[in-house]
Structures are given as C-alpha cells and as structure tokens.
C-alpha positions as CSV (number, residue, x, y, z in Angstrom):
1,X,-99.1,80.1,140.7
2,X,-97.4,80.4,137.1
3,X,-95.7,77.9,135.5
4,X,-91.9,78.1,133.8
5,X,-93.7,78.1,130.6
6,X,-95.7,81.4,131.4
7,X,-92.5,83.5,132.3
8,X,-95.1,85.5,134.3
9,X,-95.9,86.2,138.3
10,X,-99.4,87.7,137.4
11,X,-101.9,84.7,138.9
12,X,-104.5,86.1,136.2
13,X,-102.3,84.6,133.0
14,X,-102.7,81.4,131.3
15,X,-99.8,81.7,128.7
16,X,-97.8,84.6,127.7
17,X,-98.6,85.1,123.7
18,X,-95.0,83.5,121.5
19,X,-94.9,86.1,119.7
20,X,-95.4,89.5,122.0
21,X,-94.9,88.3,125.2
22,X,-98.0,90.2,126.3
23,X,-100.1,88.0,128.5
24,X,-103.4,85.4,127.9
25,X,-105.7,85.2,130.5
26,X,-107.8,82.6,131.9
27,X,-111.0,82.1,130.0
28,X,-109.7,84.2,127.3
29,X,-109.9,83.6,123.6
30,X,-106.2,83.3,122.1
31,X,-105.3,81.4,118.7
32,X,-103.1,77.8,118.3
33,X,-101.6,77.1,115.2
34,X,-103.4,74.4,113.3
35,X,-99.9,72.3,112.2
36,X,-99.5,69.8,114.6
37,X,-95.7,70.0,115.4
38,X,-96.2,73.5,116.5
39,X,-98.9,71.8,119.3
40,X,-96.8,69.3,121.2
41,X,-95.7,69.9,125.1
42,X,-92.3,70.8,124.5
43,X,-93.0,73.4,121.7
44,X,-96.5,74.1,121.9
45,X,-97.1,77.9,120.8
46,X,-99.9,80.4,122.1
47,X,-101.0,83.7,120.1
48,X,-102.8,86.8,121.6
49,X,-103.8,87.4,118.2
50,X,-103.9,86.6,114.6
51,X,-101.3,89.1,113.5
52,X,-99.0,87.6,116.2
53,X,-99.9,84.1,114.8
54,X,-99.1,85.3,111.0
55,X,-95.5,86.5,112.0
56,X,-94.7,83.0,113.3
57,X,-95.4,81.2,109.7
58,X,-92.9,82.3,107.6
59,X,-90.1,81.5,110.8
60,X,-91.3,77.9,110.8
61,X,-91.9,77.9,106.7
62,X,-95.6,76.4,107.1
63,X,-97.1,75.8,103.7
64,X,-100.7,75.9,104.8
65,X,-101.8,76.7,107.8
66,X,-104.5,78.7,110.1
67,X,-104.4,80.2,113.3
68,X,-107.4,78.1,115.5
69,X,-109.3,80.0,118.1
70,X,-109.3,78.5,121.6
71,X,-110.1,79.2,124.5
72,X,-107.8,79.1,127.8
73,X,-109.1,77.1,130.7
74,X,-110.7,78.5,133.9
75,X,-107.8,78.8,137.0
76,X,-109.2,76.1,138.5
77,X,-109.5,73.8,135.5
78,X,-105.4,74.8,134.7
79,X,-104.7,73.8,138.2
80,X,-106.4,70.2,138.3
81,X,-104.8,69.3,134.7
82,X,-101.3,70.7,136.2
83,X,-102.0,68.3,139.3
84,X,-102.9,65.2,136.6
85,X,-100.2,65.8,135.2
86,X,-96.9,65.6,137.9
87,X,-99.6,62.6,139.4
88,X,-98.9,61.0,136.1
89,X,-95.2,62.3,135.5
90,X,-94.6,61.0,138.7
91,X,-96.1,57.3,138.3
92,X,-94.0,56.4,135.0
93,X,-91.2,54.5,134.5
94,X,-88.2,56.0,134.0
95,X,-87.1,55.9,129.8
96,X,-85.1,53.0,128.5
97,X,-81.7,54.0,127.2
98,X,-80.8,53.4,123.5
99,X,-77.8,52.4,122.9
100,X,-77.4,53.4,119.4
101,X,-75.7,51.2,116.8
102,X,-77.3,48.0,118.4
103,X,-80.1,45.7,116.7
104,X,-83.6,47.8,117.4
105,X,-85.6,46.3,120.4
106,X,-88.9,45.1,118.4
107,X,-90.8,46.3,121.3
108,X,-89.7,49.6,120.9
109,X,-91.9,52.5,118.8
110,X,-91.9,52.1,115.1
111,X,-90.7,54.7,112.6
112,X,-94.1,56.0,110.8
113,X,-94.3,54.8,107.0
114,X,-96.3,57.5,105.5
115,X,-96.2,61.5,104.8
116,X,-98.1,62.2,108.3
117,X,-99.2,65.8,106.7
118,X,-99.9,64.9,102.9
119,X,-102.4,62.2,104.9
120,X,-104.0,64.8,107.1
121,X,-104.7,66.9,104.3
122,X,-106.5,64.3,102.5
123,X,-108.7,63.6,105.3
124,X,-109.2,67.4,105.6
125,X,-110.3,68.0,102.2
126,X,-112.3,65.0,101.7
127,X,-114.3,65.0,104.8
128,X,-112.8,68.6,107.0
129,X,-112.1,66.1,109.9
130,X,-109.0,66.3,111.9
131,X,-106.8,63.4,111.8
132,X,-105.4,62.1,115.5
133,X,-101.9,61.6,116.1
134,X,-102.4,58.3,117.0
135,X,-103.8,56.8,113.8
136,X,-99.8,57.4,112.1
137,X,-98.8,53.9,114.1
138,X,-101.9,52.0,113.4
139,X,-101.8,52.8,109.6
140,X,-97.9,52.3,109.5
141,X,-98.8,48.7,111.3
142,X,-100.9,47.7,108.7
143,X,-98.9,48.8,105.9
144,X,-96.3,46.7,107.4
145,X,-98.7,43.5,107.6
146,X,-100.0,44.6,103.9
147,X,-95.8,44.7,102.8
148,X,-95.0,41.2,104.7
149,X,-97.7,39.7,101.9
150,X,-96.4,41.0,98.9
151,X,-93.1,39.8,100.3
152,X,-94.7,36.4,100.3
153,X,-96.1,36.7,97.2
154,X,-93.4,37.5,95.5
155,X,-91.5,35.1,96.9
156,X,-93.8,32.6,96.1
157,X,-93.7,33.3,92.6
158,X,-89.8,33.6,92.7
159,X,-88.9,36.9,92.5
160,X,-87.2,39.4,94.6
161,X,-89.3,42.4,93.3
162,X,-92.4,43.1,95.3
163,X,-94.9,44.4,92.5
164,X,-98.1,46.1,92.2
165,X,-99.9,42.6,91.7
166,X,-98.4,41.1,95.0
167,X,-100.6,43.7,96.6
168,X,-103.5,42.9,94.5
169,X,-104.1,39.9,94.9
170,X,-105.1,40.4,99.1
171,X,-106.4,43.8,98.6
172,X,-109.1,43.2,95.7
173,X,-111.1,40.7,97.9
C-alpha cells in the first residue's frame, strides 16, 4: 500500500526519486543527501541517481555535500517500520502549546549553542565519523555548565566580563 509521501499506487515503489519523480523500488540502491536537514521526516529527500541528487544542491545552496548510497528496505521491513511508527504516533502525548512572549518553561528544549555543521565537519575530517544529532544538546548542556563557572568566576573576582581565564582556571585541571 503506498504512502502520501510516495505519490505512487505501484505496490513495487519505496519512494518516488525528488528530483524525476520516477520511482525507487524496494531493495533498490537510490542516493540520500549527506546534509542532515535534507534527512529529517518532514523533508527527507530520495534520489534515483546521482545526477538527480546534483540538480538538488545548488536549489538548497549546500556548500559541501555528497550524495550517500542506500539501500531501500524490503516490503516487509517498510511495512513493520510504518506499523512502529502510527504504534508510537499514536501513544504520545499531544504537544504543549507555546504561548509566545511568555517566560520559557525551563523544561522545555534548549536552543543549541554551537555551529551544528562547522562541528560535524571537524569530526569528519579528524576522524571521517558521523556526528549524531543528539550530541548538539549534550554539548550545548555542558557549555552552559562550563559558562555558569566563568560567570562565577568572574564574579568572584568582581567583574562583569567573563574572560578567557574564568574558563581556565576549571578547564586546565
């Protein structure tokens, strides 16, 4: 049975390709883009090919990129994930409403502290690992906890500049 994202009645597609329309079938090899915001459920892009994958950079200005090979699931495999899925959709809670121009709730998500790609890229180069979305709030929680003792510090030595040696001092042990 096809899903609203494959625009397609054929039971043999996966994913029709972004850029051609023409279909991916199950099992098949077909190429993701490598940048992560072009991989996320509500955007997430599939290519039949390289060539179709190189006429989507320059219409979403990627400075560096690659087009991954992947490889679709089986049918079956498709249709247990699709049945996780609306088992899971189905048991969460319904989203809190913002009401914007209130004080932030501190239980709700953070905003991330660092450049998310300029990160990735260093991890890439130095060690050609890929870096998790997940570790962005982890590494933006300890920055926070690294920035509350140069705050101390600071004000312990009566200023109202955080300096280079606030941080020192902790991170040199």
């Amino acid at each position: 049975m096809p899903t609203p994202e494959q625009g397609s009645a054929d039971a043999n597609t996966y994913r029709l390709c972004s850029t051609c329309k023409k279909p991916i079938a199950f099992e098949a090899t077909y190429y993701r883009c490598s940048v992560s915001t072009c991989n996320r459920s509500r955007v997430a892009y599939y290519f039949c090919s390289v060539p179709c994958w190189d006429a989507h950079v320059p219409e979403q200005r990627h400075r560096d990129a690659w087009a991954e090979p992947t490889q679709a699931p089986s049918r079956a495999a498709y249709q247990a994930e699709l049945a996780r899925e609306s088992e899971s959709a189905s048991a969460e809670p319904p989203a809190a409403r913002r009401i914007v121009g209130s004080k932030p709730d501190p239980t709700e998500e953070r905003e991330i502290l660092i450049v998310v790609s300029k990160l990735k890229a260093y991890i890439k180069t130095q060690s050609a690992f890929s870096t998790s979305d997940d570790v962005m709030p982890a590494l933006s929680d300890h920055l926070r906890r690294l920035c509350d003792r140069a705050i101390q510090n600071a004000s312990a030595a009566g200023r109202k500049t955080v300096m280079e040696r606030d941080f020192r001092s902790f991170l040199e042990r």
